[in-house]
C-alpha positions as CSV (number, residue, x, y, z in Angstrom):
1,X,21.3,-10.9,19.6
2,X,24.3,-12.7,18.0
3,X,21.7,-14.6,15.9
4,X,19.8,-11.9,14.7
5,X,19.3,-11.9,10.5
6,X,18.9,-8.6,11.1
7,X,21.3,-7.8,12.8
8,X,23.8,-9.6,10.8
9,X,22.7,-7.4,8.1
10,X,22.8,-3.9,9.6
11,X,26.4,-4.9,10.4
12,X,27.5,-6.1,6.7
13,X,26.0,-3.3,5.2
14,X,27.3,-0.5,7.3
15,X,30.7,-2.0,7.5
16,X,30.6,-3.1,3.4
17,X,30.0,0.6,2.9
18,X,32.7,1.8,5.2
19,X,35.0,-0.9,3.2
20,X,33.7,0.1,-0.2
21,X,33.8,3.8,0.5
22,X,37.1,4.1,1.4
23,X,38.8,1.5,-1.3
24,X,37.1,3.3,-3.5
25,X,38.0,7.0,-2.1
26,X,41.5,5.4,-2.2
27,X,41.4,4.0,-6.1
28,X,39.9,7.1,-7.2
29,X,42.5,9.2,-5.2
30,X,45.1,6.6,-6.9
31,X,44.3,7.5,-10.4
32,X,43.4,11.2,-9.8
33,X,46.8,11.6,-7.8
34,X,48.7,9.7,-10.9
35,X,46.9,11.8,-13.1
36,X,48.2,15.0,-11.4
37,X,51.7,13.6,-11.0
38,X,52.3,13.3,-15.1
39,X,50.1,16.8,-15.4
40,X,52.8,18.6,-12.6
41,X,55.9,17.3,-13.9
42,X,54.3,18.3,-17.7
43,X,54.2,21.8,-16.0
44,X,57.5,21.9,-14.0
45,X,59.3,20.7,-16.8
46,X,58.5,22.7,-20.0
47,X,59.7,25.9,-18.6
48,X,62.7,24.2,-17.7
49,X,63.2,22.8,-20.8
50,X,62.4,26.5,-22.4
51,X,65.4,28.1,-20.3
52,X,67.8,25.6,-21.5
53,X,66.5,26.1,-25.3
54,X,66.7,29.6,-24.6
55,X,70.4,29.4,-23.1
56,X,71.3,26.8,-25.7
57,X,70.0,29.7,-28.6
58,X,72.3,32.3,-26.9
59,X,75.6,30.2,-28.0
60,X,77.8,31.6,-30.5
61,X,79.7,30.0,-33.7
62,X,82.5,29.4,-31.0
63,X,81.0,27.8,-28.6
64,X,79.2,25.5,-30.4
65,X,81.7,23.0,-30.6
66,X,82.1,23.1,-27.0
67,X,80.7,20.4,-24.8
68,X,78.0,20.9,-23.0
69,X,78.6,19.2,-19.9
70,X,79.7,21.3,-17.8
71,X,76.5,23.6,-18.2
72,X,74.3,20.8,-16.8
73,X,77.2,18.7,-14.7
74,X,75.1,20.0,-11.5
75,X,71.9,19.3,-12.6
76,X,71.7,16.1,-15.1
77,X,71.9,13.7,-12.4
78,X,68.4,14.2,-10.8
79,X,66.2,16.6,-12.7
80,X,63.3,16.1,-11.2
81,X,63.4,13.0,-11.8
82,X,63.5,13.1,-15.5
83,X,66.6,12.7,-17.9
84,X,67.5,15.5,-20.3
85,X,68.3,15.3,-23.4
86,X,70.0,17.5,-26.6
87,X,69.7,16.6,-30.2
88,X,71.2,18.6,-33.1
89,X,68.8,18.9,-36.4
90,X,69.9,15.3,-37.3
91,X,68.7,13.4,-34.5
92,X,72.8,13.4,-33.2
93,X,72.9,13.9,-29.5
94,X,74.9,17.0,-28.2
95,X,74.4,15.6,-24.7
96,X,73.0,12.5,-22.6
97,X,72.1,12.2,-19.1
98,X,74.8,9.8,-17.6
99,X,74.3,6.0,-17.5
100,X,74.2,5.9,-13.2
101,X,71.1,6.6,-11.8
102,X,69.6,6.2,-8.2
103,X,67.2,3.3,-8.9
104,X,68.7,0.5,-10.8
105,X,65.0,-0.4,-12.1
106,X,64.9,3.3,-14.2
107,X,67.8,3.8,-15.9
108,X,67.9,6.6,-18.2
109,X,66.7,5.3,-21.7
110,X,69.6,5.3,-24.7
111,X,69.5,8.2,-27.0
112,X,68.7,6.1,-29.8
113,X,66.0,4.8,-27.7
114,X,65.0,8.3,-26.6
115,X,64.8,10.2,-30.3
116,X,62.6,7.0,-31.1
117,X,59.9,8.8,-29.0
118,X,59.8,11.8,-30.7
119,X,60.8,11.1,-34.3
120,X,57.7,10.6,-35.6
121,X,57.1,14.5,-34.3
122,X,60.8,15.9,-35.1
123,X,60.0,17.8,-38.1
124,X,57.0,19.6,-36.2
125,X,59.5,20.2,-33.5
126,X,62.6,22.1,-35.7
127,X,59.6,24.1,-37.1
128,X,58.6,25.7,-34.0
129,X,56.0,23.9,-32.1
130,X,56.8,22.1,-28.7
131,X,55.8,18.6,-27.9
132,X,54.4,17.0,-24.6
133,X,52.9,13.6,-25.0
134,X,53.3,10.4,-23.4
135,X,54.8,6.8,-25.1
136,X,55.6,3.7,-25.0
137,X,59.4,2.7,-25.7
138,X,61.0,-0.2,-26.3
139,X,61.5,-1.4,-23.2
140,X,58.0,-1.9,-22.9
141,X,57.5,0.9,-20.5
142,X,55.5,4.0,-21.2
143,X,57.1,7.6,-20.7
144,X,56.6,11.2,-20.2
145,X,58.1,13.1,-23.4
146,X,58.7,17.4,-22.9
147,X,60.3,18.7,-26.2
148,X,61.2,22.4,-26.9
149,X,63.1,23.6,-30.2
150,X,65.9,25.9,-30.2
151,X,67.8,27.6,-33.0
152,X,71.3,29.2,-32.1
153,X,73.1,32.3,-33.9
154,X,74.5,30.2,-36.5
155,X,71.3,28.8,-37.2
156,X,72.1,25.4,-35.9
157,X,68.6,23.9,-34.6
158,X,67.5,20.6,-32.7
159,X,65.4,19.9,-29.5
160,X,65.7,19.8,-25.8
161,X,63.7,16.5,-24.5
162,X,62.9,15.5,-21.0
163,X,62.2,11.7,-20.8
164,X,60.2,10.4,-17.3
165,X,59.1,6.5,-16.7
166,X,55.3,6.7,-15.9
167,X,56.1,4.0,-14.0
168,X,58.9,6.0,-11.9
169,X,56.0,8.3,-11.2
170,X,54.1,6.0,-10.1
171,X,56.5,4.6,-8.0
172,X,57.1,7.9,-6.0
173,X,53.9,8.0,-4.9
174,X,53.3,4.3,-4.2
175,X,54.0,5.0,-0.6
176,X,51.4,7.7,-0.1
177,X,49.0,5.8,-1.9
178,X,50.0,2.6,0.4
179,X,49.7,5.0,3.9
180,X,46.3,6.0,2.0
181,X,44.9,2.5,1.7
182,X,46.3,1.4,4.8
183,X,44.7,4.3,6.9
184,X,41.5,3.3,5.1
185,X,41.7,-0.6,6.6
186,X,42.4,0.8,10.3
187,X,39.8,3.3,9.8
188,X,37.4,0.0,9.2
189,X,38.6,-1.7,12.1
190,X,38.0,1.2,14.3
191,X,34.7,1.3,13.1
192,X,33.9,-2.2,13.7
193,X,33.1,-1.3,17.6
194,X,30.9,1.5,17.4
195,X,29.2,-0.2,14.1
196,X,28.2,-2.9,16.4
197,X,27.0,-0.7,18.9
198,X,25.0,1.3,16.5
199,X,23.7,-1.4,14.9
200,X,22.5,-3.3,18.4
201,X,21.1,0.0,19.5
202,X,18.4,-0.1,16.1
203,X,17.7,-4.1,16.7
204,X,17.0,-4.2,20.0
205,X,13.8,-1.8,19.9
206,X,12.4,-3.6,16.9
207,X,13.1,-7.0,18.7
208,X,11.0,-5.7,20.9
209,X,8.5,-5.1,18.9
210,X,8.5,-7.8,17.7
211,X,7.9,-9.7,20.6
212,X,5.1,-7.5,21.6
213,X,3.7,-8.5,18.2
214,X,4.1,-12.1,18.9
215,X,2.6,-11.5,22.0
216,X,-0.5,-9.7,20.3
217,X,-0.9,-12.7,18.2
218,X,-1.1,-15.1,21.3
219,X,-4.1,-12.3,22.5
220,X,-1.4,-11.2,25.3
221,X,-2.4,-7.4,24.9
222,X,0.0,-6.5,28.0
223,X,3.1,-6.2,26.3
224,X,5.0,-2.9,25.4
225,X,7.5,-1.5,23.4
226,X,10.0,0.9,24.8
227,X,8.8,4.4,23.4
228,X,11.9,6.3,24.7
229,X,14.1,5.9,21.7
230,X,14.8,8.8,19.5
231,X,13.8,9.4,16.1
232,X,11.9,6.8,13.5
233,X,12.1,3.8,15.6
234,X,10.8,5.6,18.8
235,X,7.5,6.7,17.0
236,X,7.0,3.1,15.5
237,X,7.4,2.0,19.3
238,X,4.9,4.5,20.6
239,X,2.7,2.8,17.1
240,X,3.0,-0.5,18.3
241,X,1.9,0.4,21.7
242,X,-1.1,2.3,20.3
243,X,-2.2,-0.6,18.3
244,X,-1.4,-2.9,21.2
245,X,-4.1,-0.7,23.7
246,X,-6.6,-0.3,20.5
247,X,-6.2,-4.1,19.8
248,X,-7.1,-5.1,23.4
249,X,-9.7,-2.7,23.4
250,X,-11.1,-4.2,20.1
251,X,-10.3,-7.8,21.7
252,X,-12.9,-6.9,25.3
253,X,-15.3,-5.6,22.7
254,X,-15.0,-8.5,20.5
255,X,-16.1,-10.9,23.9
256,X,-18.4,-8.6,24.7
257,X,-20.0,-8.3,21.3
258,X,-20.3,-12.8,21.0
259,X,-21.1,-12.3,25.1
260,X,-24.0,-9.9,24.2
261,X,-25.5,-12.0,21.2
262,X,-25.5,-15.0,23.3
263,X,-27.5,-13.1,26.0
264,X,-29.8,-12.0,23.4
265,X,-30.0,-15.1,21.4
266,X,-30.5,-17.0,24.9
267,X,-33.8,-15.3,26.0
268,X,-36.3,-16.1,22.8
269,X,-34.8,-19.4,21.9
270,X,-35.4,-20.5,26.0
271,X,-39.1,-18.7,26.1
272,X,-39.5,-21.1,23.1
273,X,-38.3,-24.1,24.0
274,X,-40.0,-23.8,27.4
275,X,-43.6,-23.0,25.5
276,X,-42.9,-25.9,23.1
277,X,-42.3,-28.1,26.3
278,X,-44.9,-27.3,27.9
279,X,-47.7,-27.9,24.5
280,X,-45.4,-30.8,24.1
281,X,-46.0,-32.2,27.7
282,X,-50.0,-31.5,27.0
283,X,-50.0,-29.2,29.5
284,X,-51.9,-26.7,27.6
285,X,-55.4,-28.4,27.9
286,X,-57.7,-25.7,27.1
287,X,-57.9,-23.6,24.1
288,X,-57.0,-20.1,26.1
289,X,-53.8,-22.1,27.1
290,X,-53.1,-22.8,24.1
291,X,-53.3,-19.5,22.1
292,X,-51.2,-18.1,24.8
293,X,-48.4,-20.8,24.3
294,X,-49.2,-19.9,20.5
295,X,-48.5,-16.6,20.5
296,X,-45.8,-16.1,22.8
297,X,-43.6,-18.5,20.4
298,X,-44.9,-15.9,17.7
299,X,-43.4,-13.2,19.6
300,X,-40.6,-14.4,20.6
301,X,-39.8,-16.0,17.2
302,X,-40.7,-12.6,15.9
303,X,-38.3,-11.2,18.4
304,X,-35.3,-13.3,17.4
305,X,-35.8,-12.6,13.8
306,X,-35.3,-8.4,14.4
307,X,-32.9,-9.1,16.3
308,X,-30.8,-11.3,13.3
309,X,-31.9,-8.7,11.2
310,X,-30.4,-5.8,13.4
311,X,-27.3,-8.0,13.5
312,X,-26.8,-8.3,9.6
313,X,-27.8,-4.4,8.7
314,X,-25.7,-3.0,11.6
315,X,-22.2,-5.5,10.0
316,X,-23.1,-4.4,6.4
317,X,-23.7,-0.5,7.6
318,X,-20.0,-1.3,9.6
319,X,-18.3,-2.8,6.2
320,X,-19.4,0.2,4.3
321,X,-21.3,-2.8,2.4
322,X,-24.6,-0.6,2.3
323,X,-24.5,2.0,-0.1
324,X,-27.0,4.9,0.9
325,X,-28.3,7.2,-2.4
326,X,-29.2,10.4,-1.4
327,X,-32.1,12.8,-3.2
328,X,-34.0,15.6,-1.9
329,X,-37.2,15.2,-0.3
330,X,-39.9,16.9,2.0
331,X,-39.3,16.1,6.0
332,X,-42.7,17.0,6.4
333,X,-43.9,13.9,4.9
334,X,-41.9,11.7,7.1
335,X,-43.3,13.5,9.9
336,X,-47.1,12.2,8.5
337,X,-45.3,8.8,8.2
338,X,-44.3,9.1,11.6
339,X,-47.7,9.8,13.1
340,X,-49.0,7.1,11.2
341,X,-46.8,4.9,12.7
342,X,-47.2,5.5,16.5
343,X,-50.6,6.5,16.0
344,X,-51.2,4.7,19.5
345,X,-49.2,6.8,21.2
346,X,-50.7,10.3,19.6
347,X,-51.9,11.5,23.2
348,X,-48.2,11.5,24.0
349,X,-46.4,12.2,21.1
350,X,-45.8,15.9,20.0
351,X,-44.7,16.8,16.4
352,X,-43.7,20.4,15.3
353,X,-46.7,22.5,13.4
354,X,-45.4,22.7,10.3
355,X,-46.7,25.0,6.9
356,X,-44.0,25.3,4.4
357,X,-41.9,22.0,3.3
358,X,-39.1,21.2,4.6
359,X,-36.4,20.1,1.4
360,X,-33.4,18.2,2.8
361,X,-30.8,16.4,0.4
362,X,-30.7,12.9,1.9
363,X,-32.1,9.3,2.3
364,X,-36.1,9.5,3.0
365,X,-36.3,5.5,3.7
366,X,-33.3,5.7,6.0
367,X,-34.3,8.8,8.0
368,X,-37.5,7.8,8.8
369,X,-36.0,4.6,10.0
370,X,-33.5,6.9,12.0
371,X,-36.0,8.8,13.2
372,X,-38.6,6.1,14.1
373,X,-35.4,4.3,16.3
374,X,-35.4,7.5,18.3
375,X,-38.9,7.6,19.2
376,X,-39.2,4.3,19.8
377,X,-36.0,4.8,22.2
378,X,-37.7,8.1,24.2
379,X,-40.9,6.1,25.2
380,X,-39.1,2.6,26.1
381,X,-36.7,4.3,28.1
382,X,-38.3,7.7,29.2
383,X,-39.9,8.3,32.0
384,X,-43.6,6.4,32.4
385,X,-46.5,8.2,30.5
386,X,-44.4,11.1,30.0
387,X,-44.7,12.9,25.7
388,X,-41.9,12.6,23.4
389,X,-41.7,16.1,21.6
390,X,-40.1,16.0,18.1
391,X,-39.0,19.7,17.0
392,X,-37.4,21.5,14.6
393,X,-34.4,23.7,14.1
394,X,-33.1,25.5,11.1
395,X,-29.5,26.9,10.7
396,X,-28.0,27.8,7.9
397,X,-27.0,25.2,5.9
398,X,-29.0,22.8,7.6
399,X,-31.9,21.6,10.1
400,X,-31.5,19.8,13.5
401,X,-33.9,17.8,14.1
402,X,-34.4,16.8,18.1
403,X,-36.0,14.3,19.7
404,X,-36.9,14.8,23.4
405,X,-38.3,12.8,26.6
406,X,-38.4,13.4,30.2
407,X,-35.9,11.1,32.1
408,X,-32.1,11.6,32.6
409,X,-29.3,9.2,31.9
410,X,-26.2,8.9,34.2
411,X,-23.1,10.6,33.3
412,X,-21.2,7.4,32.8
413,X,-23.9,5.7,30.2
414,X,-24.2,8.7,28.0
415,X,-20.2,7.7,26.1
416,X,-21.8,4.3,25.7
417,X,-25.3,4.9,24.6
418,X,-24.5,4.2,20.5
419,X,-22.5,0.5,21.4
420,X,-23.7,-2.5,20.2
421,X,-25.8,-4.0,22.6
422,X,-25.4,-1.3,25.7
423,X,-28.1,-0.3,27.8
424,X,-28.5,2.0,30.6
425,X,-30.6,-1.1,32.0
426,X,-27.6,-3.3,33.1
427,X,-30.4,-6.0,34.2
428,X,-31.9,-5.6,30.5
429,X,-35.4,-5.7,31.7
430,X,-36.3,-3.5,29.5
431,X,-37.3,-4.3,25.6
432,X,-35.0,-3.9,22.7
433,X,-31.7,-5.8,20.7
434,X,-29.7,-3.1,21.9
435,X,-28.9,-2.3,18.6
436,X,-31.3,0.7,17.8
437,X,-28.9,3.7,18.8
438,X,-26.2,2.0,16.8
439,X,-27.9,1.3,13.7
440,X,-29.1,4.8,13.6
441,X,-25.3,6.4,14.0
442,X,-24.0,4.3,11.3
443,X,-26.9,5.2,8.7
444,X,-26.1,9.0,9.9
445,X,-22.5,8.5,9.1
446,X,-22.8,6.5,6.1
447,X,-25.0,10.0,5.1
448,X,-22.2,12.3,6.2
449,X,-25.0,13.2,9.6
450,X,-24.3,13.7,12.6
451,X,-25.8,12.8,15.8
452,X,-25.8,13.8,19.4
453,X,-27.5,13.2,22.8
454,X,-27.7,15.1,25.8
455,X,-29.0,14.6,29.3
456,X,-29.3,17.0,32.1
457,X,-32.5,18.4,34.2
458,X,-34.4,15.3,34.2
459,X,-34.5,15.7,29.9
460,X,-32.8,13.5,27.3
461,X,-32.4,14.9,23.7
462,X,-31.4,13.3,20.9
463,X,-30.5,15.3,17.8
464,X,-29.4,15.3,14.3
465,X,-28.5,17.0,11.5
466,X,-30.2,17.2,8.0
467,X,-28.5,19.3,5.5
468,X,-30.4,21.7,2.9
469,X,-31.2,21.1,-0.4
C-alpha cells in the first residue's frame, strides 16, 4: 500500500487542500481583519474627535489662553490607541500627546511631523469638511489620519487630529492572526490520520480491481471484487464483477465456438481424405466404385464450402458489417418461391391459401432465406414423415408468420436453440452446420424482427414477425 502512486496522490491532494485552504482562509482573514481594524478605529474615532471639537467650540475668549491639558490629562495617554492632537488656524499646536508611550517601537509622531499629514488638506479642513485618510510620514511608516474642524466663540478655528501607526494596528492583532495560522497547522496535522485512513479506504477496492483485472487478462475469470463498499466505487466493483462472469462466459463460448468449427471442419475434410486414399490406393477398380468415391468428395467438398460460408455471413451479420435495405414487397410471392424450392417435399409441406397480397416493409432476399432455414429445420429435425405447416397471422401492425412440425424439444435445449453450432442432437448425427437458427436471428435483428420458438404437446413452432407496409 505504502507504494501505491495512487495512493500517494490521494494523500497529497487531500492534505495540499487542507494546507491551502486554511493558509489561505487565514491570509484572506489577515487582510480582511486589517481591513476592519483601520475601518473600526475610522469609526470609533471621528465621533470622538467631534465631541472634543464640539467641547473645544464651547470655550470662551477667557479660556482660550488656558491650557488644555488638564481636559485630556486622563485620556491622552492611551486613546485607543491613537495620539490626539490640537492645531490653531496656523498649523501652531494648542496640545500634543506626551512623548512616553507604552511601546517604545510607536511613539507618538512630532507635531511638525503630524500637521505634515494633513497640510496638504488644512484649508479644506478650517472650511468645514472633516478628513479621514491614511499616509505615509516621514518616518517611513504609513498612518491613520481622523481630522474634525472646530471654531470657538471668538472665532478662533483649527482642527482636532487623531494619528494611528497602521503598523500599531497591525501589530494588535498579530497575535490573533498567529493563534489563527497556528490552529490552521494543528488542524492539518490532525487530519493527517483520518486522511490516511480515508484515502486507504478508496485504494484498496480499486487495488482490487485491479488485480481482478490482471487476473482477467491472464484468462483467470475466478477473481472478484469486493462489491460491499458504499457509493461510486462499490458499483464499479459490482461492474467489474459483471464483466468478470460476462468475460468468462464469452471465454467457454469462445472454446466452444474454435471446439465446434474443428468438429465441423473435422468430418468433410476426413470423408475426403479417406475417399482420396482409397482412389489413391486403386482400390476403386470398377467404374460404380469410382463414381461413388467421386461423388461423395463432391458432397462433402460441397459440404465444407456452406459451411465456410455460414461462418463468414453469420461474423459479418455479428459485426453489423451486413447492411440489410428494406422495401416493401408481396409475402405471397416468397411463399411460390418457397414451393418451388421444396417442391420434393410438397406431399408434406402445407402453405396457407392465400387471395389478397400480403405487403410487408422488409428484405424479400433475406426473408426468404429466413424462412427457407426454418423449413429446412422442421423436416431435419421433426418427427419422420410428419408435414411442416407454414401459416399466417395478422395483427395490427404486423403479421406472424409460423412455422410448425410435429416433434418436441426438451426444456433445457429450447434457451440454446439460436447458438452457433448447438443442436438438440448432442451426437450430431443429424445433417446441418449448426448455424441455420443463428443466421436467421441475426438477419431478423439486423431487420428490427423478432423471432421465437415454442415447444410443448409433441409440436415445435417457430415464429416471426413481419411488419406492415
Amino acid at each position: 500500500m505504502t507504494r501505491s502512486i495512487l495512493f500517494k496522490k490521494i494523500i497529497l491532494l487531500l492534505l495540499s487542500g487542507l494546507l491551502l485552504s486554511g493558509l489561505l482562509s487565514a491570509a484572506i482573514y489577515i487582510i480582511i481583519s486589517q481591513k476592519m481594524a483601520v475601518s473600526t478605529q475610522q469609526k470609533q474615532l471621528l465621533p470622538i474627535a467631534r465631541t472634543i471639537a464640539s467641547l473645544l467650540s464651547e470655550l470662551d475668549e477667557e479660556q482660550e489662553g488656558e491650557p488644555l491639558l488638564p481636559l485630556w490629562q486622563q485620556g491622552n495617554r492611551n486613546f485607543l490607541g491613537a495620539s490626539l492632537y490640537v492645531f490653531d488656524e496656523e498649523g501652531e499646536a494648542l496640545f500634543v500627546p506626551f512623548s512616553e508611550h507604552p511601546n517604545e517601537d510607536f511613539k507618538p509622531l512630532s507635531q511638525e511631523e503630524a500637521f505634515q499629514l494633513i497640510e496638504a488638506d488644512y484649508a479644506s479642513l478650517l472650511s468645514g469638511k472633516e478628513l479621514v485618510l491614511t499616509k505615509k510620514a516621514n518616518d517611513a511608516k504609513t498612518y491613520l489620519v481622523v481630522a474634525v474642524p472646530f471654531e470657538t466663540a471668538s472665532h478662533l478655528s483649527g482642527a482636532v487630529v487623531f494619528t494611528r501607526s497602521l503598523q500599531e494596528l497591525q501589530s494588535a492583532s498579530f497575535g490573533l492572526n498567529l493563534a489563527l495560522v497556528l490552529s490552521t497547522l494543528i488542524a492539518f496535522g490532525i487530519m493527517l490520520i483520518p486522511g490516511y485512513f480515508a484515502a486507504r479506504q478508496l485504494v484498496i477496492p480499486i487495488r482490487e480491481m485491479q488485480e481482478v483485472a490482471v487476473s482477467m487478462s491472464k484468462g483467470d475469470f475466478s477473481k472478484r471484487a469486493d462489491e460491499s463498499q458504499p457509493g461510486e466505487i462499490g458499483e464499479l466493483s459490482k461492474a467489474m464483477n459483471v464483466f468478470a462472469k460476462r468475460s468468462e462466459v464469452l471465454e467457454q463460448t469462445r472454446r466452444d465456438y474454435v471446439a465446434n468449427i474443428s468438429h465441423e471442419l473435422r468430418t468433410p475434410i476426413a470423408s475426403i481424405r479417406a475417399v482420396g486414399e482409397t482412389l489413391l490406393d486403386g482400390l476403386a477398380n470398377t467404374s460404380e466404385r469410382q463414381e461413388f468415391f467421386y461423388s461423395s468428395i463432391v458432397r462433402e467438398s460441397m459440404r465444407l464450402s456452406r459451411l465456410v460460408d455460414d461462418l463468414l455471413e453469420l461474423s459479418r451479420l455479428q459485426s453489423g458489417q451486413t447492411a440489410l435495405e428494406k422495401s416493401p414487397f408481396d409475402f405471397v410471392e416468397i411463399l411460390s418461391n418457397v414451393k418451388v424450392q421444396f417442391a420434393e417435399k410438397k406431399e408434406l409441406l402445407v402453405l396457407p391459401e392465400v387471395q389478397d397480397e400480403i405487403n410487408v416493409m422488409s428484405n424479400s432476399d433475406r426473408i426468404e432465406q429466413v424462412l427457407i432455414i426454418l423449413l429446412d429445420n422442421a423436416f431435419k429435425h421433426g418427427m419422420p414423415d410428419s408435414t411442416v405447416t407454414v401459416s399466417i397471422t395478422e395483427n395490427l401492425d404486423h403479421y406472424q408468420i409460423s412455422v410448425e412440425n410435429l416433434g418436441e424439444i426438451s426444456p433445457q435445449d429450447l434457451p440454446h436453440l439460436f447458438e452457433r453450432f448447438y443442436k438438440a442432437d448432442k451426437a450430431h448425427s443429424t445433417e446441418g452446420t449448426g448455424l441455420g437458427l443463428a443466421i436467421a436471428r441475426e438477419l431478423l435483428k439486423a431487420l428490427k424482427e423478432e423471432i421465437t420458438v415454442n415447444s410443448e404437446n409433441q409440436k415445435t413452432i417457430f415464429a416471426f414477425t413481419l411488419y406492415k407496409t
